[in-house]
Structures are given as structure tokens and as C-alpha cells.
N, C-alpha and C positions, 0 to 999 in steps of 0.2 A: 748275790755275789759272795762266794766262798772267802773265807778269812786266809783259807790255805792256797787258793788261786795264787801264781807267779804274774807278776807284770805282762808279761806276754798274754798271757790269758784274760787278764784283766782287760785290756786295749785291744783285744782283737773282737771285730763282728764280722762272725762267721757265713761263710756261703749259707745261702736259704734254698731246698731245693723244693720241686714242685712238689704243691701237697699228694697227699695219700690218704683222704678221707676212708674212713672204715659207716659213716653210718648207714651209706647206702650203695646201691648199684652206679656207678656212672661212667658213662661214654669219658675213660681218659683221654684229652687230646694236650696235656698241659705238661709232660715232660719228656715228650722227642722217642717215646721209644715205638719199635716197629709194631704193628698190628699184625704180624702174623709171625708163627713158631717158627722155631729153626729149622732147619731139615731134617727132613728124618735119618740122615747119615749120623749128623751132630747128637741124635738121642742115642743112637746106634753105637756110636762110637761112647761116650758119654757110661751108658750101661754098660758095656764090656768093662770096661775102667774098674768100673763099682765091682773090685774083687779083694782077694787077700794081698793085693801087694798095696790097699789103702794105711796099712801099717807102715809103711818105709815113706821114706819121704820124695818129694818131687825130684824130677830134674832141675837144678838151681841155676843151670845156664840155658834151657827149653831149646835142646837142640836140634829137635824132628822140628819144633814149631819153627824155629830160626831158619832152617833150613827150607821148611814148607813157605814161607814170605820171601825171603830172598830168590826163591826160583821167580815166583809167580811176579816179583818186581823187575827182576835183572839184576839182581842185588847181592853182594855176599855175607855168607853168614855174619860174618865182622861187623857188618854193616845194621844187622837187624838187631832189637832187642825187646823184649816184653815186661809185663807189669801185671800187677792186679787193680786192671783199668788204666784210662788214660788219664785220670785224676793224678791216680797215684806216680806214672811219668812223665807228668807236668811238675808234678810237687821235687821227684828227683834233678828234675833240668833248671829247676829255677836255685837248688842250691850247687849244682854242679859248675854252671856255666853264668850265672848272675854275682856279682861282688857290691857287698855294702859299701855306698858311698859313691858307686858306678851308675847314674842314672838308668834305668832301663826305660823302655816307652812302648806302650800298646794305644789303641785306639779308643777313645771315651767312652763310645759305646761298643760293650763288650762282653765274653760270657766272662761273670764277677768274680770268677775262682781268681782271677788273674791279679787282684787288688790285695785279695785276701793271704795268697802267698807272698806278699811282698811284704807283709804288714807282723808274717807270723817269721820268716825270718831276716828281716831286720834290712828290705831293700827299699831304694829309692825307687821313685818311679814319676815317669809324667806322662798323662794321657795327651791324642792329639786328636783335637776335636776333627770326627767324619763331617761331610760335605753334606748340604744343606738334601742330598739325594741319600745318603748314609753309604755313599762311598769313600775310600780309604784315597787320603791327598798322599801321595807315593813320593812327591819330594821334599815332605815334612819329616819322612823316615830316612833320607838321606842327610844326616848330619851325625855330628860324635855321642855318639852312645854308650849304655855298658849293656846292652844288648835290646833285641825285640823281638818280642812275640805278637801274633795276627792272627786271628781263626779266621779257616777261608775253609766253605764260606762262612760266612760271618754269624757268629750269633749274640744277641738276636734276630738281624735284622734277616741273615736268608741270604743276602748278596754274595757276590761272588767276584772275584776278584784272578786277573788271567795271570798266565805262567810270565807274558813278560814284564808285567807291573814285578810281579813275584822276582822276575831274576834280577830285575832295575837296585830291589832292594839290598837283594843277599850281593846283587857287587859292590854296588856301593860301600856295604862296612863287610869288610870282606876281616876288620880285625874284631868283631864280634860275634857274638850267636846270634842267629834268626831261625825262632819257632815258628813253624806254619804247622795252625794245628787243626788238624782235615776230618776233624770230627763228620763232618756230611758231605765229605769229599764224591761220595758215590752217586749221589741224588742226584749228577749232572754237571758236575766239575772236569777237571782234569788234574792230576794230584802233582805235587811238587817233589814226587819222590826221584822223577824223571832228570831231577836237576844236581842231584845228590854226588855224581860223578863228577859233574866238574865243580862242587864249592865245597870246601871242608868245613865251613863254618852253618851249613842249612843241616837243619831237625827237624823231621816231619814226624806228626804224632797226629796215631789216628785209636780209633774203640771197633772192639765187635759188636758195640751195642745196640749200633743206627742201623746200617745195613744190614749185619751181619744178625740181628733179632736176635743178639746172647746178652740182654743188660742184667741178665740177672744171673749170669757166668761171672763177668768183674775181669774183661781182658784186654787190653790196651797193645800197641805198638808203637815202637819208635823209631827210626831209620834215619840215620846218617854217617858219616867219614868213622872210620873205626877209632878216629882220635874222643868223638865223639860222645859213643857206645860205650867204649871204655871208663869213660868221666861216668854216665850210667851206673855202669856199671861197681864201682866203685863207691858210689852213693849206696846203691843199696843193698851192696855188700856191710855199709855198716850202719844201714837200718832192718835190714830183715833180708837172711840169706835166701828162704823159700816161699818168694810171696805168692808163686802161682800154683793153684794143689792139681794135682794128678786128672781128676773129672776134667778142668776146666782145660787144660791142657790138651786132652783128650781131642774133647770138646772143638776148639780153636781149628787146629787141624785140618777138622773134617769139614768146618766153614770154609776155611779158605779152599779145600780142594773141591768141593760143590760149587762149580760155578756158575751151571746152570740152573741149580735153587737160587742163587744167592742174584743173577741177574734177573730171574723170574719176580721175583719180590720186590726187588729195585724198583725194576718196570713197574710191576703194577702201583707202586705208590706215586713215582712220577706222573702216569696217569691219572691219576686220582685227584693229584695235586694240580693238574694242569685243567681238568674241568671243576674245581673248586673256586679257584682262582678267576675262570670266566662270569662262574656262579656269583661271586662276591662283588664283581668290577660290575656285574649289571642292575645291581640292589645299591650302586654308589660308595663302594668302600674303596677304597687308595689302597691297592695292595703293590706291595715291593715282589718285583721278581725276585723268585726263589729257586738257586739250586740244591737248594736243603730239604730235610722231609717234614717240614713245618710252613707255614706262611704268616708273613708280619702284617697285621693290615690296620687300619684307619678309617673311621668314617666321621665324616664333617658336620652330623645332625647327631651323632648318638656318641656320648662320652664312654671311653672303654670301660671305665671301671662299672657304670651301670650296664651295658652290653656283658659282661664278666662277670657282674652279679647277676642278670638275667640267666645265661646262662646256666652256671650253677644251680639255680633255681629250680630246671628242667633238666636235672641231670646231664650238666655237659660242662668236665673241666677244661681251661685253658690257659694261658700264664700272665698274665697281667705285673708286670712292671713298675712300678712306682717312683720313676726316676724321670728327672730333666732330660724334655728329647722328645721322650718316648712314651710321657704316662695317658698319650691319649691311642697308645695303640697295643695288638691284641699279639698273642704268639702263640699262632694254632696248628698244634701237631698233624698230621695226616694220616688218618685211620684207614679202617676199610669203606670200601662204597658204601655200603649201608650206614655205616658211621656218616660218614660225610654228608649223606643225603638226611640224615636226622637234625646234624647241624644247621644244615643250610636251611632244615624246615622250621628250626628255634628261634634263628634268625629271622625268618621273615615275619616271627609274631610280630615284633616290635614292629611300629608305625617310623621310616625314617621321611 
């Protein structure tokens, strides 16, 4: 601990993300991203970019990209906004539409960015314990708040949560913000951006990184009431006017308008996920339905953290958890078949 660290610094424990081992080869299944490239439009488009106009700067309002999401939703440009990453349009919404001293409330269990920006500028907050199945009690979110936020589906667990629990919430505090943040909205959901017309107070925030196989792009979206966007907007104009560079830009574009790569890929992970899942329910694990491109699971004779370090052992990461709830169970990304079917064969070393 630095002498020159600020109290803020001092008191915050930072998001931890999935490791990134360098010593050897391994089957990553332990940070959510897609197992196969982008399309080949997105490299396409991508290279043409890589020219002499890399000297000038981005569009700092992304108005082809705004324009390219707002068709494909129903949406108006007003209405869309980007980022580098949905990290980074989380971190703006939490100072845009969150106030010190306003209680805010999320679900206990949860992806942990959510504690950690409350902690870095200076919010309240109180988690509401999920249901004994790790579903979201929808009339413990009906009460006075200074806003909420809900990954759906949910992570870690995978679950999923429907459009009318979702609009039960957003009328309910119709005088606060509610983030539904649709990071794996595509694995098998239905997204809440559909809801956005009639509530000025709903923020939907989604990544190219799950579906859309750009996690190593860094692009995010955000959609809501132009009262909204503009609050966005505003933020980070006065933290960084060009956060999105020209490649990635490019890039995004070309994701969204492929949509027959981009549903090609889906499918095939869905698939994947859905005879993985039968694979693991027959060998005795407790898996959570998942409309995510992950699977949460549990088993009753073999403790995750040994299962976790087996695992790794045999070259195969996955995410392991260390928290109340959840520290006996696993969160395992969905690769390709061949991946899969390595896994499932690691897995049946152990004696359960």
C-alpha cells in the first residue's frame, strides 16, 4: 500500500477478473468469451479502417454506429449510445443517475463490478438476497430506492428473468433508474430494450463481447429515453471525449449488420450448451438453467473448489467463486464441441 494512494484507493477491492495464465496451453472456459472469430465482414471492415485517416480522431458522438443499433432495435438515434465496453457504461450510469446517500439495491448475488462502483464513488447500496433457486424476488424491488440495477440474465448464475417481472419493476419506481444489463441477452433471452418506448426511467446495457465474439474490440451499448443518453452522455464528455477509436468503430458496424454470422454463432453455442448440460445432469451435477453462454453447476459428492483445481490440473480453466451461496459451485463458459467434449471427459476422471 502506497504512502501516496488517496483514501478512495486505499478502501477499495477491486473487481478480480478471470485469470489469464501465460504458463501454458489451456482450454479457456472461465471468462464468458465466444469460442469463435468474428466475421469475416468485422475483419474486413476492421482492415480498411487501418488507413491514414488513423491520424484524426474518432467520431466522438459514433453516428453510423448509433444509427446502425437504433434501426436494428426500433430505436432512435437519441436513444442509442456507446462506450469502450459495457464496463465502462456501467461506470458512467452509476455516476450519472445514482446519488450519494440514495440507497441503490442489486441482487446478492451478482456480477461484482456492481459493489465495486458503489464503493469507488461514494454510493449506498443494499443487496436483496436471490431465492433459495437463485431467482430475483421481484417484490423486494418494489419499494423506495435511489435506483437498480439487475443483470439478466443473471450472472453468475445464468438465469433469466422475463420481460414482465422486468416491466413489474421499471413501473413500479417509475421515479428512479433501472439498469437491466443484458450482457448474454442473445444466448436465449428476450431483451428489454423493447420496453424502452414506454418508460423513460429503463437502461439497457449490453457488450459485443458475448455474442458478438469482439471482447478484445472493448464496445459496449447503451439504450434508453433520450433524457437518459444524454445524462451518458454528459458524463463522458467530462471524462474522455473519444473513447471509442476508429478500428473498433469500424468493427461494431459490421457486427451488428451480419446477422446471419452473428445468429450462426449464437446457435451454435446454444447447442452446445444444451447437450452439455444433459452431459453434466447425467454424471449428477445440479445445473441451473442457462440462457447465458456459460453454465452454473454443482455437485453433491465433489467440492467445486477441488473439481476447479482438478480441472486446471488438466488444462481446463473455469471460474470458481469464493463467496457465500455459491462457493460450492462452478461457472463454466461454453466453448467449442471439441472443447466441451474434453471437458466432459476431465470431468469424468474424478470418481463422484
Amino acid at each position: 500500500m502506497s504512502k501516496f494512494w488517496s483514501t478512495i484507493v486505499r478502501n477499495l477491492v477491486p473487481y478480480v477478473p478471470g485469470e489469464q495464465p501465460k504458463d501454458k496451453k489451456y482450454i479457456k472456459l472461465n471468462t464468458n468469451e465466444n469460442p469463435y472469430p468474428p466475421s469475416p465482414r468485422v475483419l474486413e471492415a476492421i482492415k480498411k479502417a487501418a488507413n491514414g485517416d488513423l491520424r484524426l480522431y474518432p467520431d466522438p458522438e459514433f453516428h453510423e454506429l448509433r444509427d446502425t443499433v437504433a434501426k436494428y432495435y426500433g430505436l432512435s438515434r437519441e436513444e442509442v449510445y456507446a462506450g469502450n465496453g459495457s464496463d465502462e457504461l456501467l461506470a458512467f450510469s452509476f455516476q450519472a443517475f445514482f446519488e450519494p446517500g440514495k440507497k441503490i439495491i442489486f441482487p446478492d448475488i451478482t456480477y461484482s463490478f456492481y459493489p465495486v462502483y458503489c464503493k469507488l464513488y461514494n454510493l449506498d447500496y443494499e443487496t436483496v438476497p436471490l431465492d433459495d433457486e437463485f431467482n430475483v424476488p421481484v417484490n423486494d424491488f418494489l419499494r423506495e430506492n435511489g435506483g437498480i440495477i439487475i443483470s439478466n440474465p443473471k450472472a453468475p448464475t445464468a438465469k433469466y428473468m422475463g420481460l414482465d417481472e422486468i416491466r413489474s419493476i421499471v413501473e413500479y419506481n417509475k421515479d428512479s433508474v433501472v439498469i437491466i444489463d443484458e450482457a448474454y441477452i442473445d444466448f436465449g433471452g428476450e431483451s428489454a430494450v423493447k420496453l424502452i418506448k414506454d418508460y423513460n426511467n429503463l437502461l439497457v446495457i449490453q457488450t459485443m463481447s458475448k455474442s458478438r465474439c469482439l471482447a478484445g474490440l472493448r464496445l459496449g451499448l447503451v439504450m434508453g429515453s433520450k433524457e437518459l443518453i444524454d445524462g451518458i452522455i454528459r458524463i463522458k464528455n467530462s471524462f474522455n471525449s473519444y473513447p471509442v477509436d476508429r478500428l473498433a468503430l469500424a468493427g461494431a458496424v459490421e457486427a451488428i449488420r451480419d446477422e446471419e454470422y452473428f445468429r450462426e454463432t449464437v446457435n451454435k453455442i446454444i447447442n452446445t450448451r444444451e447437450w452439455v448440460a444433459i452431459k453434466l445432469k447425467e454424471l449428477g451435477f445440479y445445473v441451473l438453467e442457462s440462457k447465458a453462454n456459460f453454465l452454473f453447476i454443482s455437485h453433491s459428492k465433489i467440492n467445486a473448489e477441488v473439481l476447479f483445481n482438478h480441472l486446471r490440473e488438466n488444462g481446463i480453466l473455469v471460474r470458481f467463486f469464493k463467496k457465500p451461496r455459491i462457493d460450492n459451485f462452478l461457472r463454466v463458459t461454453i466453448g467449442t464441441d471439441s472443447e466441451m467434449e474434453e471437458f466432459v471427459r476431465v470431468v469424468k476422471m474424478l470418481e463422484f
